[in-house]
C-alpha positions in Angstrom: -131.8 20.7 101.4 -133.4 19.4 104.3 -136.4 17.0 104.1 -139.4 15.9 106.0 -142.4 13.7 105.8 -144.7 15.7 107.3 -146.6 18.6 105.4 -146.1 21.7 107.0 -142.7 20.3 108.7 -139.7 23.1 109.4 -137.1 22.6 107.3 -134.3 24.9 108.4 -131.0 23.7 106.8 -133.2 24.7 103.5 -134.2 28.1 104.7 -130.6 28.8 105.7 -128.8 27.7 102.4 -131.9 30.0 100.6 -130.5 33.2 103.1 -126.9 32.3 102.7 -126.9 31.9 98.9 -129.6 35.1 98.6 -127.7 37.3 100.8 -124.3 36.6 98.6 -125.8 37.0 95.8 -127.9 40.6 96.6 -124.8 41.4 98.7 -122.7 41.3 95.4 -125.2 42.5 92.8 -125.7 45.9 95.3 -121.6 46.1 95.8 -120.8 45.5 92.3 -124.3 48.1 91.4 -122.3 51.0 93.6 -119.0 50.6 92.5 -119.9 50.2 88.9 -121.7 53.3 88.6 -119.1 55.2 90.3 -116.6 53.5 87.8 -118.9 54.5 84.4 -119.0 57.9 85.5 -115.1 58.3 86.0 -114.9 56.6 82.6 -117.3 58.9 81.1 -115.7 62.1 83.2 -112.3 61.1 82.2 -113.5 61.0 78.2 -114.5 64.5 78.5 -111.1 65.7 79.6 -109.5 66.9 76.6 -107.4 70.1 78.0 -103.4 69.3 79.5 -102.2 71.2 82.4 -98.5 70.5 83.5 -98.8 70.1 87.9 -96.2 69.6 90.6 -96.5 66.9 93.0 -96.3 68.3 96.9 -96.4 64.8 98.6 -95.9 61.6 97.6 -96.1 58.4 99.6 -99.7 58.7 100.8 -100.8 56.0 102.3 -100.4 52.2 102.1 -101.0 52.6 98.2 -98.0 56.0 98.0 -100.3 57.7 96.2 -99.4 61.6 95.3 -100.7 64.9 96.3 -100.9 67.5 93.2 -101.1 70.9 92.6 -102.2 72.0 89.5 -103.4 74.5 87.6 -106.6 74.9 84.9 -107.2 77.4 82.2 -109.0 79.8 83.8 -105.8 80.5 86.7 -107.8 78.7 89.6 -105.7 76.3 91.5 -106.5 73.2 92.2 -104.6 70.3 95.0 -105.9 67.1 94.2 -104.6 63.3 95.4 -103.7 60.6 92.7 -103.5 57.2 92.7 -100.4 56.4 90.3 -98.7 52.6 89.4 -95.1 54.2 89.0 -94.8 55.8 92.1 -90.4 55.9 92.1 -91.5 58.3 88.8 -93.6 61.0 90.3 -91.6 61.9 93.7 -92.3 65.6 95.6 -91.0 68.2 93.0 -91.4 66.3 90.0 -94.0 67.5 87.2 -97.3 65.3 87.0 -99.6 65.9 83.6 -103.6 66.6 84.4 -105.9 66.2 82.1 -109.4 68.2 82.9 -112.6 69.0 81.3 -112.2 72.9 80.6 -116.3 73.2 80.3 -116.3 72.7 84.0 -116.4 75.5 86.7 -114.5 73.3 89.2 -113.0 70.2 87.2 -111.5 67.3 88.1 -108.1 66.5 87.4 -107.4 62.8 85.8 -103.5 61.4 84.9 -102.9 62.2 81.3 -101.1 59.2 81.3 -102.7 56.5 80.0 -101.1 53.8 82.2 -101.7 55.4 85.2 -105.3 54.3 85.9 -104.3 53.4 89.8 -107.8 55.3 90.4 -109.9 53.8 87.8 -108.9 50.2 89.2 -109.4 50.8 92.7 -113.0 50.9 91.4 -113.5 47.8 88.8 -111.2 45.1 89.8 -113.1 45.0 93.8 -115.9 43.7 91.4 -114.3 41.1 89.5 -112.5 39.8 92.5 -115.8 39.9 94.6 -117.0 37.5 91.8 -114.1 35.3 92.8 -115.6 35.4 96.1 -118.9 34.5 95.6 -119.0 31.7 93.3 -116.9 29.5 96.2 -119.6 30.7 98.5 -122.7 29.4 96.1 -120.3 26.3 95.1 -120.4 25.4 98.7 -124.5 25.2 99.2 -124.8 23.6 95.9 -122.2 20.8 96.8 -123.6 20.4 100.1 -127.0 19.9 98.5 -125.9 17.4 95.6 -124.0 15.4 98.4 -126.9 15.0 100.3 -129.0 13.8 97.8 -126.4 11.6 96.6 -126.2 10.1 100.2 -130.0 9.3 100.2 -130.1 6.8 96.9 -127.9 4.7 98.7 -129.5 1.8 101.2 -130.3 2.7 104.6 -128.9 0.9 107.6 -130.2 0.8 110.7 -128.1 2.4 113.6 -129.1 4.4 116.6 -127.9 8.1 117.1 -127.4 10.3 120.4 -127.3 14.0 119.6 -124.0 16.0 121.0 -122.7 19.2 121.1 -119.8 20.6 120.2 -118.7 23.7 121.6 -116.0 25.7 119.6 -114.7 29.5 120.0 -117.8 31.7 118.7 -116.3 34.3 116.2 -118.7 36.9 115.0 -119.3 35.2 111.9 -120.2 31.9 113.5 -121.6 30.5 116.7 -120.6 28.4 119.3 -122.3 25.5 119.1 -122.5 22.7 116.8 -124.7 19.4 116.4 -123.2 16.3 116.1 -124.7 12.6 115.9 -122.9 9.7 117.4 -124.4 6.8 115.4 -123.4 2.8 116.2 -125.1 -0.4 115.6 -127.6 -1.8 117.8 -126.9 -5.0 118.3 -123.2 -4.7 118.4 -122.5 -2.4 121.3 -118.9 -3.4 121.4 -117.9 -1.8 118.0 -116.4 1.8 117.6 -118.9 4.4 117.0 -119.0 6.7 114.1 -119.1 10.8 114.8 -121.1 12.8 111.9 -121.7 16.5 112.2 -125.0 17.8 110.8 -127.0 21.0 110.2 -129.4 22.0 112.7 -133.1 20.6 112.5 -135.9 21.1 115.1 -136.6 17.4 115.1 -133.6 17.2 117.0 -135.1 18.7 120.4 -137.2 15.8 120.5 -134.3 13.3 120.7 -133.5 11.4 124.1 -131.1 9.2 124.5 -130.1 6.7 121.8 -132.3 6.9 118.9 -133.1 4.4 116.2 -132.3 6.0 112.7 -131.7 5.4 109.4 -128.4 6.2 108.3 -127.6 6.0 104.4 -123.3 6.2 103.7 -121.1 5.1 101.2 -119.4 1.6 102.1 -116.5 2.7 100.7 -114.5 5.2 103.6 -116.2 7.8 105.7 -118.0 9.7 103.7 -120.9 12.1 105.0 -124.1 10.2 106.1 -127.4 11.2 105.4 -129.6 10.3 108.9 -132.9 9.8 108.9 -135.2 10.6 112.4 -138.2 8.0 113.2 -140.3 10.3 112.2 -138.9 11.1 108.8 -136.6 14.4 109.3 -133.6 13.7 107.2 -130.6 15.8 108.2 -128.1 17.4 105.9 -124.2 16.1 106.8 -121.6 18.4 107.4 -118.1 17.4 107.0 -117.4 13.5 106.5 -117.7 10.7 109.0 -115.2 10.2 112.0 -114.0 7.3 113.6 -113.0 9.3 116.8 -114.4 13.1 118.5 -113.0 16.0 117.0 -109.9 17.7 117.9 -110.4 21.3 119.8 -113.8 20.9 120.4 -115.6 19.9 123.8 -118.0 17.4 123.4 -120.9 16.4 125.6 -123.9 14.6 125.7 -127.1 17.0 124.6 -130.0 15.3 126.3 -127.6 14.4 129.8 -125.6 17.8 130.2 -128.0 20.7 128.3 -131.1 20.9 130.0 -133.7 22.9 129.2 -136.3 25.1 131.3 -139.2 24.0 129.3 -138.2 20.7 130.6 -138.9 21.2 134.2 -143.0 21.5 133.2 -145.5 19.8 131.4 -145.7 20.8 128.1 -148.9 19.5 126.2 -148.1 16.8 123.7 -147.8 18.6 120.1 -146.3 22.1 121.2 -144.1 23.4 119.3 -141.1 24.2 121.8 -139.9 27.1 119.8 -136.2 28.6 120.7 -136.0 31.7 123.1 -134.8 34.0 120.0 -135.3 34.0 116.6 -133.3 31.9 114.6 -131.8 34.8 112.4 -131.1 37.2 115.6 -127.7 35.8 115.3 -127.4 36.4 111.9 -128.6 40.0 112.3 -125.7 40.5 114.6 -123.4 39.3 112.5 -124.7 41.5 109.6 -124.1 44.5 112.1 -120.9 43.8 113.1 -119.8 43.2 109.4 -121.2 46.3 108.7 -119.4 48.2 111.6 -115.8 46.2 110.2 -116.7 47.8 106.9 -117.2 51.3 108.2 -113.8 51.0 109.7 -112.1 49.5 107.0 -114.1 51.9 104.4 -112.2 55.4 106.8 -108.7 53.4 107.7 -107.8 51.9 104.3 -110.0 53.7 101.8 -109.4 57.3 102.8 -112.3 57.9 104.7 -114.4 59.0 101.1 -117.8 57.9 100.8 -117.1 55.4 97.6 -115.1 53.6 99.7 -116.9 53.2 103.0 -120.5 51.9 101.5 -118.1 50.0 99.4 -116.0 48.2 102.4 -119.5 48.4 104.5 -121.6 46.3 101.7 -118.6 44.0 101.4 -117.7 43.3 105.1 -121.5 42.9 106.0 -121.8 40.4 102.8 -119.3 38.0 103.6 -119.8 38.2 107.3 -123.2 37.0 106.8 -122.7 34.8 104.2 -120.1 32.9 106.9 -122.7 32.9 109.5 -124.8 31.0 107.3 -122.1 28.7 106.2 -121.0 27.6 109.8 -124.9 25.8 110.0 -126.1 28.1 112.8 -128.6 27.3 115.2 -130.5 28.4 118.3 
């Protein structure tokens, strides 16, 4: 998404849209992988129960979902107690009788509803993967529109203008971070005209920038549309948002090169060094993975019963979107 001029030149708002997009997509593909198999081999469980047994429910409203509690009995006179997840849950209320079907070939089997529209269960396992689908194609629809927006801004005619780099400082979340880049661009030779505000993804290029900068910005006459702005030295960054006549609301602005100094800066650092960030650019994204992860975990004991199915599902999930957020929100060091 990001291009440069020189060969061999970072180009970071590419290599995040290529972890966003990759970690939805594995995300999904392992999520939808473990709760498929789970739901084929209830399917194929359930298809070998061909014996009745008549059961009693012993509780009933379990849960945020009412499921039911069963006892029940197989061929062979063991007892079984086993929860249910049923649709019609003003039907099967403590006392009532509740029809198990079972595989009698099984020392210990498990019990399944004999009636056919009670498949509470079976859901809980396939629709989370048709409505993660639902889920990621906004997520992929959102990296591909950024990058057809940005190469539509760089046919049109460039202008010249001069850019200072800002920063906007915002609540950090776990999914996103703090800080974000903004360029205030106006025209040179007209000082006296309003200036233009235009959000962008983070590029290295953009530590080098002092002061007010000539560019090259390339924009739609027509409204404020995002601007594609291009650095002296070739480094075109990828818009974010539209153009604004005025700062943005809820955000604290200030001047990048005037109020954000920089250590590095208080020594002579030979000319061509690459003045790398203290930590690795994906740290933060590692930590939002984690806490994701940790969300899931909680989410997988409190709403999905604590059973294994549920908590690698709700961890895989939770750490997936998390991540995929991170990315989203254009993070940078």
């Amino acid at each position: 998404m990001s291009a440069t001029t020189g060969a061999g030149r970072p180009r970071p708002a590419l290599r995040v849209a290529l972890l966003g997009v990759a970690v939805t997509l594995v995300g999904y593909g392992l999520f939808a992988a473990w709760l498929g198999v789970h739901a084929l081999r209830y399917e194929s469980a359930r298809d070998r129960a061909t014996r009745t047994a008549v059961g009693v429910v012993v509780q009933d409203g379990i849960g945020e979902d009412e499921d039911i509690r069963v006892r029940w009995t197989d061929g062979t006179g063991q007892r079984h107690v086993q929860r249910f997840g049923v649709y019609d849950t003003d039907r099967y209320t403590k006392g009532r009788h509740f029809r198990v079907v079972y595989d009698p070939t099984q020392p210990d089997p498990q019990g399944f509803p004999a009636d056919p529209d009670e498949s509470a269960d079976a859901d809980d396992l396939e629709v989370p993967i048709v409505i993660g689908a639902f889920a990621v194609l906004p997520i992929c629809g959102i990296w591909a529109w950024r990058g057809l927006r940005f190469r539509w801004a760089l046919r049109r005619p460039g202008r010249p203008m001069t850019a200072t780099v800002h920063l906007g400082e915002r609540r950090a979340t776990p999914w996103r971070g703090a800080d974000t880049t903004w360029l205030v661009l106006a025209e040179p030779d007209r000082p006296d005209r309003r200036v233009l505000w235009q959000r962008v993804m983070w590029h290295s290029a953009l530590d080098d920038c002092s002061g007010a900068v000539p560019v090259t910005v390339r924009r739609s006459p027509r409204g404020l549309r995002p601007a594609a702005v291009e650095l002296p030295d070739g480094t075109r960054l990828v818009p974010l948002g539209r153009l604004r006549d005025r700062p943005p609301r809820h955000m604290v602005m200030y001047d990048r090169g005037a109020e954000h100094g920089d250590l590095r800066d208080s020594f002579t650092v030979p000319a061509g060094t690459d003045k790398r960030p203290a930590h690795p650019w994906w740290r933060p994204g590692a930590r939002a993975t984690a806490t994701g992860a940790t969300i899931g975990v909680l989410a997988g004991i409190l709403m999905g019963g604590g059973s294994l199915v549920a908590v690698v599902g709700f961890t895989v999930a939770s750490a997936t979107l998390v991540t995929a957020a991170w990315a989203l929100s254009s993070p940078q060091p």
